[in-house]
C-alpha positions as CSV (number, residue, x, y, z in Angstrom):
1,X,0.0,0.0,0.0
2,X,1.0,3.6,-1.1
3,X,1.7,5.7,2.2
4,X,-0.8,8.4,2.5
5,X,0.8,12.1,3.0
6,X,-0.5,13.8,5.9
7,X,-0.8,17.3,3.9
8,X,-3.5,15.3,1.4
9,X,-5.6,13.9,4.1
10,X,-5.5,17.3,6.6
11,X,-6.3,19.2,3.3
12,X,-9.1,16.4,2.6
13,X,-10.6,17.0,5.8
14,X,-10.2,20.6,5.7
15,X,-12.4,20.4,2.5
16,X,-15.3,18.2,4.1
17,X,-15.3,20.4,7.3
18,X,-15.8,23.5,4.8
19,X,-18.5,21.9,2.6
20,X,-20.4,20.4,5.5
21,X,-20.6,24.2,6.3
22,X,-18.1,23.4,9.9
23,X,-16.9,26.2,11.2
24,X,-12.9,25.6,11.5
25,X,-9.3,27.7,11.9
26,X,-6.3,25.8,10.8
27,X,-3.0,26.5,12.6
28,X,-4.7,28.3,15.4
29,X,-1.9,30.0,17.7
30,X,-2.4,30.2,21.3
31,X,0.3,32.6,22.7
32,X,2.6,31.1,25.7
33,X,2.9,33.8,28.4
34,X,5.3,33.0,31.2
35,X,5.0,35.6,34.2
36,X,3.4,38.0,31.8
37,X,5.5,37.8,29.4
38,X,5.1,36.4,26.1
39,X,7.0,32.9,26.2
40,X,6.1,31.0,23.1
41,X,3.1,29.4,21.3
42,X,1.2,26.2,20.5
43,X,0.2,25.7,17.2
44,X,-3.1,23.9,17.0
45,X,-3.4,21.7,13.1
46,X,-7.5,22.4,13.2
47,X,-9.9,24.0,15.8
48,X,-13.4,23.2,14.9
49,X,-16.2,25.7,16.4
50,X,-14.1,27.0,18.9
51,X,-14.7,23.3,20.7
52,X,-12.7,20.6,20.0
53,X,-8.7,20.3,18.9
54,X,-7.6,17.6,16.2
55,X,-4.0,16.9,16.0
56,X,-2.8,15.5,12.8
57,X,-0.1,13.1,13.0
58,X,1.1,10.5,10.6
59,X,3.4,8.3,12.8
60,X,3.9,4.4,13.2
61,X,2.7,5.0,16.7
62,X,1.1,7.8,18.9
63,X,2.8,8.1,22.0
64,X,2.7,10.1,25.6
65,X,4.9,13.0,24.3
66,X,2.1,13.7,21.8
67,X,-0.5,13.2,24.3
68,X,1.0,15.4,26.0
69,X,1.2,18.1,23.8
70,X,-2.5,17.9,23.0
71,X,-3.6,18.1,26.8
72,X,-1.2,21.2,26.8
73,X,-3.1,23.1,24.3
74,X,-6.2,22.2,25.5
75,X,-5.5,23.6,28.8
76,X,-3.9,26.5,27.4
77,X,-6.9,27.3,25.1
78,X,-9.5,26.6,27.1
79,X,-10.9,24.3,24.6
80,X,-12.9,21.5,26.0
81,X,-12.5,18.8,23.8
82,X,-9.6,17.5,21.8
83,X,-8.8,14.5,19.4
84,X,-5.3,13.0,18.3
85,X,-5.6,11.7,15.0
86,X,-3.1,9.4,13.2
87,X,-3.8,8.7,9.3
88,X,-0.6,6.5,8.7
89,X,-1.7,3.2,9.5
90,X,-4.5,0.9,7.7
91,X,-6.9,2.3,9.8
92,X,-7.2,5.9,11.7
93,X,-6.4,5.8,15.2
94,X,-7.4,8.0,17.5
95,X,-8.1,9.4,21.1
96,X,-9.9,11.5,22.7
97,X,-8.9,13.7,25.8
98,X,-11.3,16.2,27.7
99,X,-10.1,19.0,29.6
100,X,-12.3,19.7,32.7
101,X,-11.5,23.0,33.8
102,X,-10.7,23.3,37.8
């Protein structure tokens, strides 16, 4: 089997999300501040209606690092709900992580 390119299937799902009328922002930034200053940023692949995070990955496996990175954002946006998504295998795998805010 032909490995699929992560850039043709985010840019697939891009194009469903839009003509299923989904509201989305690709490569949303959320600003890193670190005792008021500006630290960094996370760059989130595709925020959909403000709600949930998907994270794009084409790996063999997904692993705690990117877990890890995917709770961060979620906290640090304040979006609720977030998916890790990993199109390189026969099938997609996923998980989903929920942010409960304190």
């Amino acid at each position: 089997m032909k490995e699929k390119s992560l850039f043709s299937l985010k840019g697939a799902l891009v194009i469903e999300l839009a003509h299923a009328g989904v509201p989305f922002e690709r490569q949303k930034v959320y600003p890193l501040y670190y005792k008021g200053e500006l630290a960094g940023a996370y760059i989130a692949d595709l925020v959909v209606d403000n709600s949930i995070i998907l994270e794009l990955k084409s790996v063999k496996a997904l692993g705690s690092t990117m877990e890890a990175q995917l709770i961060n954002y979620l906290r640090l946006s304040g979006v609720p709900v977030g998916y890790l998504l990993n199109f390189r295998n026969t099938r997609v795998e996923w998980k989903r992580f929920v942010h409960q805010r304190e």
